[in-house]
N, C-alpha and C positions, 0 to 999 in steps of 0.2 A: 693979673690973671687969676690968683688967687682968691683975688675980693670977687671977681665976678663969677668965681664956679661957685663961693659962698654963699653969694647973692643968687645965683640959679637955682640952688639947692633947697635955701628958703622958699623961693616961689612955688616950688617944685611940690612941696610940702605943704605949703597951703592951700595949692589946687588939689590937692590931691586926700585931703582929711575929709572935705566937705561930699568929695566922690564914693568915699569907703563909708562913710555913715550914710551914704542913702545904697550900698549894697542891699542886693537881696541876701535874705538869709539862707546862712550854709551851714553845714555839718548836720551834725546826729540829733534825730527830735525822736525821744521818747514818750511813747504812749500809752499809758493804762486804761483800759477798756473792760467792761464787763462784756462776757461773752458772746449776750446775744445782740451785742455789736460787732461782731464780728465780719458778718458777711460784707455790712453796708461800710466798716473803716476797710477793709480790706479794696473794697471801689473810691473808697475818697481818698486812700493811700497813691493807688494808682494815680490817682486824677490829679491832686496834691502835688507829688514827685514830677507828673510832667510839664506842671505850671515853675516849681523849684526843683527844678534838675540839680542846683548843688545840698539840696539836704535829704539828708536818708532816713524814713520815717520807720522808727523800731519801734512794732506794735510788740504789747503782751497782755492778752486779755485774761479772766476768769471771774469769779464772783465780786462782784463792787466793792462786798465789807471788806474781802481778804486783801484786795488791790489795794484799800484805802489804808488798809494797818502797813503792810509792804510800806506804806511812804511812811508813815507815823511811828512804828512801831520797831521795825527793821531798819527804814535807814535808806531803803532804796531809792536812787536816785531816778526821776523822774519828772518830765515836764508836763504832762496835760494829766487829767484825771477824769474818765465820761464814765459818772455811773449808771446805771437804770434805776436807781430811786435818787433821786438830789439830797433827798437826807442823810444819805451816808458819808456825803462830802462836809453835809450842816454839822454833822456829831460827830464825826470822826479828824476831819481836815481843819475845820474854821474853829479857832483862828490862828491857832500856834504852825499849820502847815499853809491854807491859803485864804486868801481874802474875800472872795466872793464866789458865785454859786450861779451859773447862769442854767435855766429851765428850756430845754431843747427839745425834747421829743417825749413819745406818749408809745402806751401801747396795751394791751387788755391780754387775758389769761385764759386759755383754753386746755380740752384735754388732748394727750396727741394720741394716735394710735398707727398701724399699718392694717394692710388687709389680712396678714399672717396674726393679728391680735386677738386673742379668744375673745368670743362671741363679737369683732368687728361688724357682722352684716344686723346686727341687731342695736349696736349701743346709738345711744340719744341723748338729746339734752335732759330727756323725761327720768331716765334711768340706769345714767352713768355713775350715781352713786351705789346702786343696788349689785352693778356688776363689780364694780371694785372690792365690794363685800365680800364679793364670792372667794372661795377656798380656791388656791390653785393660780388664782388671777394675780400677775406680776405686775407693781403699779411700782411708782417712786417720783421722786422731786429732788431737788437742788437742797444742801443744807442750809437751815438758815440760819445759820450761824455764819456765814459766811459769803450768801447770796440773797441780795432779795428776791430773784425768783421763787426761792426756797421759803420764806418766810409768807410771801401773797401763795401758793400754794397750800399752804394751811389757812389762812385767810377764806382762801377761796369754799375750804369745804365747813369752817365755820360757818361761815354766810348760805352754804347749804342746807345747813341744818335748822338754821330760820326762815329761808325762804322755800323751802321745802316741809317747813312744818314736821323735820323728823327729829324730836330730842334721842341726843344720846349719838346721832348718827355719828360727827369728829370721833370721836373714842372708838366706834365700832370699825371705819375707813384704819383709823392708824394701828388698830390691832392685826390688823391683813395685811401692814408695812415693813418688812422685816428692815431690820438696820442696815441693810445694807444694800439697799434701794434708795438710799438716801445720801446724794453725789455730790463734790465739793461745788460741782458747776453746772446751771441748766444743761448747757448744749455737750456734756457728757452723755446725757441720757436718749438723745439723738442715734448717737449709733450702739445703742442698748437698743433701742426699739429697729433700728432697721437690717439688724442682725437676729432678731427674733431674741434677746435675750430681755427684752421685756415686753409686755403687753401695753401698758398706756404710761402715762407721763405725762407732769405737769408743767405746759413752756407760755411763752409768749407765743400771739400770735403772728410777730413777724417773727418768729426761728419755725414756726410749722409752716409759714409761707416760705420760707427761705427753704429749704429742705425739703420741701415735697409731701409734708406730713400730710397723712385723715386726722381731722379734729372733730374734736364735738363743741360747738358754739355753743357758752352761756349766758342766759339771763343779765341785760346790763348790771340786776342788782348782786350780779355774783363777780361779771368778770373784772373787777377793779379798773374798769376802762371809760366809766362814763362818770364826767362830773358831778353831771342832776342827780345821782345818787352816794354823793360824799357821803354823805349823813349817816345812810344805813351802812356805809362800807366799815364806820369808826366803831361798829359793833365786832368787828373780829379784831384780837391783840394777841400777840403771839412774842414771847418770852424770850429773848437771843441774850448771846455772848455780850459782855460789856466791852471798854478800850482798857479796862485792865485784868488782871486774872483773879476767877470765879466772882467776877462781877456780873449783872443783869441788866437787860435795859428792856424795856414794855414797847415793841409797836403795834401801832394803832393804824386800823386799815384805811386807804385811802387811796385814791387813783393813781396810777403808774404814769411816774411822769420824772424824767432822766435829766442830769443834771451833769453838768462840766466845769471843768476849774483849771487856772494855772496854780500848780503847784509852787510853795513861795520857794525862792532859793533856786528854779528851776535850772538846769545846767545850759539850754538855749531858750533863751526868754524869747529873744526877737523872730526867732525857727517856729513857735511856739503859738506867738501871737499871730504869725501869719498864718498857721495850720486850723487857729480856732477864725479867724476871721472868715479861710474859707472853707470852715465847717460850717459858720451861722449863714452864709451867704443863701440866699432865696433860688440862686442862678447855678450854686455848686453843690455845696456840703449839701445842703438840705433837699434838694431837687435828688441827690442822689439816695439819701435814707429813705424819702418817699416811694421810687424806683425801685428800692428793693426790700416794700413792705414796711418800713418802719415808720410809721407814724411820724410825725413833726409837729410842735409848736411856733409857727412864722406869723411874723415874727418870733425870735426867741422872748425869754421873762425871767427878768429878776424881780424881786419880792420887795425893793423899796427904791428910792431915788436915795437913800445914803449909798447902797452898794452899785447905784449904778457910776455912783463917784469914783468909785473905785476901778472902774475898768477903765481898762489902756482906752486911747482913746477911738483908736483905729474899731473898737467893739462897742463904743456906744450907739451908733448909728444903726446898730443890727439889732438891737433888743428893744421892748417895751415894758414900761415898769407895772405889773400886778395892782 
């Protein structure tokens, strides 16, 4: 009797290994996100959780840089990482935090305002830098030391200043910028403008679609949204924080385009993988960024066939190699 409960007990267990390794995944998947990811993880969160009812998706968004030092720097434990520039995962993450860099979504820079904005019935693409000038006018951006929003914001009004033919203009905007107009996170300044405690603001265009913002559209060669004008965008470099202290590092302007990683060591790899597969998917993740304003690259793009060796494998069928 004994040998046959032993014997049932082995079978038992061999049916039963090959069932738990094709579980779906369960528990706790964290997520770092830059901000003006927000609205659209908040809908793929949803959608996500009702596809895996056992795992519970803990988002924390805010500036890409500060997200990325959080893993690198601090220690915080986390598993996925979506920046709004991919480079921040290139120079901060790869390679001592993760392995590869996959290229998902796009997006371009606009000015925000409300209709409570001095002179809102007036400002233009023609002459939203002249109003900014003015005494009185409450403007600000994301830090960039810690947001690329914050750093393509200065970008942007660099590229002003040559595509508008005004020298001197940068220096003249940042002298009308008191310091403390200047926020750890784009979509801070969100409800600074729609509380009336600022006039204009510099976001993306999907957080002023998302949000209900007035913007003012500009010139492809300004809003860092369009590729045909890489070239003139590498004219504006804006000076940020290094990954160590009172270090520097020089970025060079170039189209907004967001980038995601499994962080190495992630605490639910298999939770992880299944939340970026249905992030990259045509049918889910990316159907839903579209829906709510945020650009996509769909296919997604990694930058060479060595790193595309490197993804699980469940994620190579969704990417095309650059």
């Amino acid at each position: 009797m004994r040998a046959q409960v032993l014997t049932f007990i082995s079978i038992l267990i061999i049916v039963t290994i090959p069932i738990l390794s094709l579980a779906a995944p369960a528990g706790r998947l964290i997520v770092f996100h830059a901000g003006s990811l927000t609205v659209p993880f908040a809908a793929i969160e949803k959608a996500f959780e009702a596809r895996y009812p056992h795992v519970d998706v803990l988002r924390e968004a805010g500036g890409s840089t500060k997200m990325a030092r959080l893993i690198s720097q601090v220690g915080k434990p986390a598993d996925i990482l979506a920046s709004a520039d991919y480079e921040v995962i290139d120079n901060v993450l790869i390679p001592g935090f993760a392995e590869w860099n996959i290229r998902f979504a796009a997006n371009q820079m606009v000015l925000c305002y409300t209709d409570h904005s001095r002179d809102a019935d007036m400002v233009n693409a023609s002459n939203w830098y002249e109003i900014l000038s003015k005494p009185g006018v409450a403007w600000g951006h994301s830090d960039p030391d810690l947001d690329p929003c914050g750093y393509r914001s200065l970008m942007v009004i660099q590229l002003a200043e040559k595509f508008h033919n005004r020298p001197g203009l940068y220096d003249r905007l940042l002298s009308n910028r008191p310091r403390r107009n200047v926020r750890p996170k784009s979509v801070e300044l969100v409800s600074l403008l729609k509380t009336g405690h600022m006039d204009y603001a510099w976001e993306y265009l999907s957080v002023a679609l998302q949000h209900g913002l007035r913007y003012v559209p500009l010139d492809d060669r300004m809003n860092l949204g369009n590729y045909k004008y890489e070239d003139f965008y590498k004219q504006a470099k804006v000076v940020v924080s290094g990954n160590t202290p009172g270090s520097g590092r020089t970025i060079t302007g170039k189209p907004c385009t967001y980038g995601v990683t499994l962080v190495r060591n992630a605490p639910n790899p298999e939770a992880a993988e299944a939340f970026l597969a249905f992030l990259l998917s045509a049918d889910h993740g990316l159907k839903i960024l579209e829906e709510t304003g945020q650009p996509v690259l769909s296919p997604a793009r990694v930058p060479s066939g060595e790193m595309v060796a490197k993804l699980p494998e469940s994620l190579k069928r969704l990417v095309v190699e650059e």
